[in-house]
C-alpha positions in Angstrom: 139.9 0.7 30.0 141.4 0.4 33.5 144.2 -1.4 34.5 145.1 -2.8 37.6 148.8 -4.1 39.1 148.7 -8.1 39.5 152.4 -8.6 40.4 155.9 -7.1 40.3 158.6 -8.9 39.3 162.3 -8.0 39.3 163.7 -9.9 36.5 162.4 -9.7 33.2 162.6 -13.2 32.0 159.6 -14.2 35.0 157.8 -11.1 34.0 157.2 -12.5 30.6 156.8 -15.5 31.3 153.8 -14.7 33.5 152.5 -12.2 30.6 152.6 -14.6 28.0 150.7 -16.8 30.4 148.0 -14.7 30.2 148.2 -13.3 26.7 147.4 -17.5 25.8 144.7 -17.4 27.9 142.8 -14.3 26.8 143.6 -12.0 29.2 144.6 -8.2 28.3 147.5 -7.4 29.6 150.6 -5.5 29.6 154.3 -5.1 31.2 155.0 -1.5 32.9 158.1 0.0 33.7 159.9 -3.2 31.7 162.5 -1.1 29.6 163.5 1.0 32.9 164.0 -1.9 35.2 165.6 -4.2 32.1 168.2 -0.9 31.2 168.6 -0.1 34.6 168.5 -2.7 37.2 169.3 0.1 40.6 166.0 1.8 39.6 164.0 -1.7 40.6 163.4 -0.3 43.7 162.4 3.3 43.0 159.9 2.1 40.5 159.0 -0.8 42.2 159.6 -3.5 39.8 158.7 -4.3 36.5 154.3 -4.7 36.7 151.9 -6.6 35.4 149.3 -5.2 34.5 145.5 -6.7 33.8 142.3 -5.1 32.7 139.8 -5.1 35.3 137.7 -7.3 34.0 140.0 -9.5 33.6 141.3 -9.7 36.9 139.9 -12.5 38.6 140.3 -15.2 35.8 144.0 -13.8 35.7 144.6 -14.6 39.4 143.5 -18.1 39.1 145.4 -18.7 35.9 148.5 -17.4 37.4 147.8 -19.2 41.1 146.9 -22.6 39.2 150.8 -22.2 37.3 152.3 -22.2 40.4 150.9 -24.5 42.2 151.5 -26.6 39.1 155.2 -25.9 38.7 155.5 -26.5 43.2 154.0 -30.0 42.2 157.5 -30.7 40.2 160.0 -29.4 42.2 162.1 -31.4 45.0 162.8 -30.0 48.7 166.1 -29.2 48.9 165.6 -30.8 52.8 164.0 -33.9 52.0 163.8 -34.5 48.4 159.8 -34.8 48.5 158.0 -32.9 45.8 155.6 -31.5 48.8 156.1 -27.7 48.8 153.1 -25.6 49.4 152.4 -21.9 49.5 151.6 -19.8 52.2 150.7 -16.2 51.7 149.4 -13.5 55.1 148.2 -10.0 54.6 149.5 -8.3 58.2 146.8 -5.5 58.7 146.6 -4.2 62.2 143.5 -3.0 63.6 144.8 -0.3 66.0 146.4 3.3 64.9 149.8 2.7 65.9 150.0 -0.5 64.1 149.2 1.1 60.9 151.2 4.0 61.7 153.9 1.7 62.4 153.3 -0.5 58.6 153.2 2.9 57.1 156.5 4.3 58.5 158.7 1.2 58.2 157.2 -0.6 55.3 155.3 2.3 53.1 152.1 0.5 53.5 149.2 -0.4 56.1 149.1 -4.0 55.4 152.1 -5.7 54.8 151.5 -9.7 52.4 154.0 -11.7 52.5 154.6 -15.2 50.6 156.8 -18.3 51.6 156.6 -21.4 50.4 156.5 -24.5 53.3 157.6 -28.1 52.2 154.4 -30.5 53.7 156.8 -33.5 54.8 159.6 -32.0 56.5 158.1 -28.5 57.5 161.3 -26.3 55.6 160.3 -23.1 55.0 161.7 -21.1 52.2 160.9 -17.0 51.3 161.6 -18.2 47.0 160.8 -21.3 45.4 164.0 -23.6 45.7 166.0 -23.8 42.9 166.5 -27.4 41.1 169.4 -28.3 38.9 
């Protein structure tokens, strides 16, 4: 059976929350590289995190349990800025079309297409790179 990566985490706590997640739901999975990153926290970078990973098959139901939590959990939590529980996400895959824009991704980022996430409160337009943290 083949596996494929469907997010990195760098704390171990989120990582299994997100697998247990999916274990309720069905969905074979597993935790990579958990014990390495959990012994050792200054190999999270040379590994590249602690990965979830999720049988192909399962794959697509797994991204819209997982997108479906978050957007759940955004629902309940207050902007820091303006106290309104409006935060959204926004996610952007960067590929450039030309040579030296890929060149570029690859040489300062290890990649061609570079994603990033941020999450952007719908009432007073804050923008945050993690979701906020409520007390």
């Amino acid at each position: 059976m083949n596996f494929r990566k469907i997010a990195s985490y760098d704390n171990f706590i989120l990582a299994n929350m997100a697998l247990g997640l999916l274990q309720e739901n069905d969905i074979n999975c597993h935790l990579k590289d958990e014990n390495i990153v959990t012994i050792d926290p200054l190999l999270n970078p040379a590994v590249g995190g602690i990965k979830l990973m999720v049988a192909e098959t399962d794959y697509p139901a797994a991204i819209v349990i997982l997108r479906e939590a978050e957007e759940n959990y955004l629902k309940e939590i207050p902007c820091p800025a303006c106290k309104s529980c409006n935060l959204a996400i926004e996610e952007k895959t960067n590929t450039p079309e030309s040579f030296w824009g890929k060149l570029k991704n690859q040489i300062a980022y290890g990649q061609t297409s570079i994603y990033t996430k941020q999450y952007i409160c719908e009432n007073c337009k804050s923008v945050y790179t993690e979701i906020p943290v409520v007390f």
